[in-house]
N, C-alpha and C positions, 0 to 999 in steps of 0.2 A: 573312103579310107580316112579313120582319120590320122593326123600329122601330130605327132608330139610336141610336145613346147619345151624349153630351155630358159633359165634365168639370163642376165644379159649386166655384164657390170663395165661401166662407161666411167671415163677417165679423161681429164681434162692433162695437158701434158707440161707446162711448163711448170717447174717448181710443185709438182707433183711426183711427175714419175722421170723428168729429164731435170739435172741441176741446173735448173736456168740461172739462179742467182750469182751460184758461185761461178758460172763459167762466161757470167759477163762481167765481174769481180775481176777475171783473169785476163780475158780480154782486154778491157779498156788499160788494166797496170800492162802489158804486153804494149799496145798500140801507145801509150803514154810515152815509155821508154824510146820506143820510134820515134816517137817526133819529138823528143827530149823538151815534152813537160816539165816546170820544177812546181810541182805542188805535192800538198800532203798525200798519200794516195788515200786513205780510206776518205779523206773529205771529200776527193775528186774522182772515187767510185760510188759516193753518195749523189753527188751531182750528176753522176751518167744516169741511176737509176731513177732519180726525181726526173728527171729530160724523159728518160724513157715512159713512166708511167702517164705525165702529162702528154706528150704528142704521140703514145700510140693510142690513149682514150678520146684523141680528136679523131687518128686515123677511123678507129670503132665509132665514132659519134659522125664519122664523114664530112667533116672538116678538114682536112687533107687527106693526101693519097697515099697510099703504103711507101710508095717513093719518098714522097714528100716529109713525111714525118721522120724519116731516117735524115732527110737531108737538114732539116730543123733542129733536131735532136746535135747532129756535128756543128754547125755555124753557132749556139749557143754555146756548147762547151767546149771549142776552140775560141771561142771569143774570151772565155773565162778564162785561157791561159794565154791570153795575148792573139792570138793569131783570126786574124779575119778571112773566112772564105766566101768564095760564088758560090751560084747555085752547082756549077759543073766542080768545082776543087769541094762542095761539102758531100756530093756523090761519089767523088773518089776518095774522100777521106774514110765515109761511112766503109765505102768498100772495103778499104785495108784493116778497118778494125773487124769489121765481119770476118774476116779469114783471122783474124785472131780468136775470136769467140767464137769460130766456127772448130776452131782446131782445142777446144776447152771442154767441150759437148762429153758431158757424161751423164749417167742414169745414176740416181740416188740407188744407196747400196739393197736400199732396203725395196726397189723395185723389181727384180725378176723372183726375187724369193717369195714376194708375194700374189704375184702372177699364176706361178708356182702351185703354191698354197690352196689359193682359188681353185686351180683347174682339178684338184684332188681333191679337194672339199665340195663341190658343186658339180654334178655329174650334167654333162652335155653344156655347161658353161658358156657364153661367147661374151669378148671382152669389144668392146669400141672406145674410140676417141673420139670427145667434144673439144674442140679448142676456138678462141677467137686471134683467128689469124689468117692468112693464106693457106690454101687447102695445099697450094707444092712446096711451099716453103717447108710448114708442117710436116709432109709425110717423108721432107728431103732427111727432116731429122730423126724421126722415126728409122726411116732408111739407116744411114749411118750408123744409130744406136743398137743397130740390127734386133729392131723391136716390129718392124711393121709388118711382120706375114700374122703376129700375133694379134693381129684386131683386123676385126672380118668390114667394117665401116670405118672411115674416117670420118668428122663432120667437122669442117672448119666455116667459120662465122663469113670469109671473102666468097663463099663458093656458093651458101645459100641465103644471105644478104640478113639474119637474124645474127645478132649479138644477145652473147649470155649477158645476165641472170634471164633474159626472155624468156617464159615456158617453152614458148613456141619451136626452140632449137632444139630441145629437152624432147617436145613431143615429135618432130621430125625422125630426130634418132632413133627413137622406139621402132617409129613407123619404118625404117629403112630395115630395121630388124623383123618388124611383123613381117614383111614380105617376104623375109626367109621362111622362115617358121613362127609360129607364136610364141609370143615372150610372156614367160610364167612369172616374172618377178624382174623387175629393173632396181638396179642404184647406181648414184653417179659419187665419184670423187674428186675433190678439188680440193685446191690450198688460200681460197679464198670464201669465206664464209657467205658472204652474199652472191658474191657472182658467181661462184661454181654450187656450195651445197642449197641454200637459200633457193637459187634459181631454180634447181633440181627437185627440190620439193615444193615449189608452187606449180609443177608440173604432174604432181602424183608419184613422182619417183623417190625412193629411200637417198636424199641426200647425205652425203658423210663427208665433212670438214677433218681437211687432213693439215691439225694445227701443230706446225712440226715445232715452233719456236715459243709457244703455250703463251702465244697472244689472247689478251681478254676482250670480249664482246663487250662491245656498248649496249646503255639498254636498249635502247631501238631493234639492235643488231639480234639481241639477246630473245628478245621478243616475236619478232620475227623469225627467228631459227625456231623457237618453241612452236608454234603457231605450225610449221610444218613437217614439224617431228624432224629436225638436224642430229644427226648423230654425229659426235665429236669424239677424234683420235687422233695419238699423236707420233703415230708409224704408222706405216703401209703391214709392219708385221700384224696389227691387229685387226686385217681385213676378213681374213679367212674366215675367222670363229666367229668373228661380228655376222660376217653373211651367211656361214652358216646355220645359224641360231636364229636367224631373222627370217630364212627364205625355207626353213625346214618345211 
């Protein structure tokens, strides 16, 4: 007998489909106010975010531990506002701002509508998540955002030891998917041009750059997007019509 196939549209989740930006924007002005910081705040939610991008691309490069890089990340930028911590006072500090960015956690407006969209545009549809991160931490957010019975695989970078742009994650997920059924058609979305769509299309998969703030490609970046057919958008509303035009 044979088994039908289904397209299959993967989603990378921070700053894609969950406001990561702004709800660590809120965060760090919340956990600031606690321990009565005087700094400018956007200067000193710029420094939380440069800390974050630097020591969690060591955690991803395995240069410290997912511990480790949260506790780096607080000893740096309470040192920026005067106050020096341990190793044990920069895990309880990380901790108390995590429950402030944990209580910030929202989905962009524009992601159930296009979820939505998808699953009416695309008959037999399944949606998954790629992220580089911890597979519980990840699905804890998923949880809460009460998005996760919505995607049939999660794939996080700590759980099968590939970090994106790798093809290799890219081609995992497929495969987690072939085992259900066969996948007629794959594309991935992300909000990072090389690590999320870039990667996705050195894999064979329709990568789509979700450039929400209409940041420009270097040419390097530019070229390389080209080279694997990147398709570039600047909502999740224009998912729908993209993938249905694409996958007809």
């Amino acid at each position: 007998m044979t088994v039908a196939g289904s397209p299959i549209v993967l989603f990378d989740l921070d700053d894609t489909l969950m406001a990561h930006h702004a709800a660590v924007d809120a965060g760090i002005a919340l956990h600031m106010a606690e321990r009565a910081y005087e700094a400018e705040r956007a200067t000193a939610q710029q420094l939380w975010h440069d800390l974050e991008e630097e020591h969690y691309h060591a955690y991803l490069a395995g240069r410290l531990t997912f511990e480790g890089q949260r506790r780096a990340r607080a000893r740096e930028f309470a040192l920026a506002h005067g106050e020096e911590l341990d190793e044990l006072a920069a895990g309880a500090w990380f901790a108390r701002y995590f429950e402030r960015y944990r209580e910030s956690w929202s989905l962009h407006d524009d992601a159930l509508p296009a979820l939505d969209a998808i699953h009416e545009a695309l008959q037999g549809v399944r949606f998954g998540i790629i992220t580089n991160g911890e597979l519980g931490f990840q699905r804890a957010k998923l949880e809460r955002l009460g998005i996760l019975d919505r995607f049939a695989h999660v794939i996080a970078s700590g759980d099968v030891g590939i970090t994106k742009p790798d093809p290799a994650i890219f081609e995992s997920a497929v495969a987690r998917f072939e085992a259900d059924s066969p996948v007629t058609a794959a594309a991935y979305v992300g909000d990072r041009l090389v690590t999320d769509a870039v990667g996705a299309g050195a894999a064979g998969i329709l990568g789509v750059w979700l450039n929400r703030t209409g940041a420009a490609m270097a040419d390097d970046e530019a070229a390389s997007a080209s080279s694997v057919g990147v398709v570039e958008i600047s909502s999740l509303t224009e998912l729908a019509p993209l993938l249905a035009a694409r996958f007809a």
